[in-house]
C-alpha positions, -999 to 999 in steps of 0.1 A, spaced: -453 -132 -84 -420 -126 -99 -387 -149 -90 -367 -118 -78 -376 -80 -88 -342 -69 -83 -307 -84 -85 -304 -71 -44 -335 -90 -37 -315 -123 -26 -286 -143 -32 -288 -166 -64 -261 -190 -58 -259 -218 -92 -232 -243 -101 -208 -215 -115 -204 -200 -82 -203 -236 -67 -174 -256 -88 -153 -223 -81 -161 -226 -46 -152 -265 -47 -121 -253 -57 -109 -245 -21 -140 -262 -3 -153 -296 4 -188 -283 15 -192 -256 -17 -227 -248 -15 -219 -242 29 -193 -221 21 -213 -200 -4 -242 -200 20 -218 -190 49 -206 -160 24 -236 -143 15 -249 -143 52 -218 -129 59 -219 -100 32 -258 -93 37 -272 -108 66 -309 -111 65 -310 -110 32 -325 -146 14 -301 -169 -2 -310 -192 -30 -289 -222 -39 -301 -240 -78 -294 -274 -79 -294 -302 -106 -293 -327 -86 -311 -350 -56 -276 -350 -39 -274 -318 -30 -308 -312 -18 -294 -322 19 -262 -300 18 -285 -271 9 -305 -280 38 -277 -291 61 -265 -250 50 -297 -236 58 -304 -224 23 -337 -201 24 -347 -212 -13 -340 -244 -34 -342 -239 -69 -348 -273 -89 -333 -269 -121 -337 -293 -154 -355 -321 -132 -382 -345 -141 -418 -343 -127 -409 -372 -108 -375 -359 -95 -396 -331 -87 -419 -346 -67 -391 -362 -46 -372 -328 -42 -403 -317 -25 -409 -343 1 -369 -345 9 -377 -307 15 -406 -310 37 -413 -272 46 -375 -264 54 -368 -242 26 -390 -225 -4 -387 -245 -31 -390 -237 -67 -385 -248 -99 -369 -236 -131 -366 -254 -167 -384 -273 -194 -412 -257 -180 -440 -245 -206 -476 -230 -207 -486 -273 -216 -469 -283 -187 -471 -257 -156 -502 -274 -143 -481 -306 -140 -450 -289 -122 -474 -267 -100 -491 -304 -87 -454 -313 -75 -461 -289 -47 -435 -266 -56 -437 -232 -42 -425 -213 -70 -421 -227 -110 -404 -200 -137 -418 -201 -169 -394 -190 -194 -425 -190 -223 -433 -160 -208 -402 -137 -217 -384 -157 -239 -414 -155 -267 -419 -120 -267 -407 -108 -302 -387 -77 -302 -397 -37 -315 -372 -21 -333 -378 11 -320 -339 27 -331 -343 57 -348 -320 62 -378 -303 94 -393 
């Protein structure tokens, strides 16, 4: 199953759009939920965060997706049970082929393995006159 087949699939919201949003906001990651349903409603939004502390303003915004990024199995595993079933939750990362089984066993929903497109070697297929 892939993360997101096109780019109108969902709202990917990550800590670019949310530092420019704390600009002007004290809640950034509400705001940026409160924008996209706004702009597309129905349509899924996904906040990534780097952080524990966030976990409960994504939830507090009613973010359909959490996207773990850069955390430890361990952090992991806490993501998840602060989650509890009220959003999707997956994880992106230091994730490899060694080390998917371990990141699946968090209880994620959804891990992204960047092995998988980032190790395919190019074809130079140009064609030169």
């Amino acid at each position: 199953h892939n993360h997101r087949y096109g780019l109108d699939e969902k709202f990917v919201i990550n800590k670019k759009h949310l530092s420019f949003l704390a600009k002007t906001s004290k809640s950034p990651i509400k705001e940026a939920v409160k924008r996209a349903r706004k702009y597309r409603p129905g349509i899924n939004v996904e906040i990534a965060v780097e952080s524990l502390d966030l976990i409960e303003e994504a939830l507090a915004a009613e973010a359909d997706i959490i996207m773990l990024e850069r955390m430890t199995i361990p952090q992991v595993c806490q993501a998840v049970k602060i989650i509890n079933h009220r959003a999707r939750v997956e994880f992106k990362g230091c994730v490899t082929l060694e080390t998917v089984l371990a990141f699946a066993q968090t209880g994620v929903d959804g891990i992204s393995i960047k092995d998988l497109t980032h190790s395919i070697q190019d074809l130079d297929i140009r064609l030169k006159f």
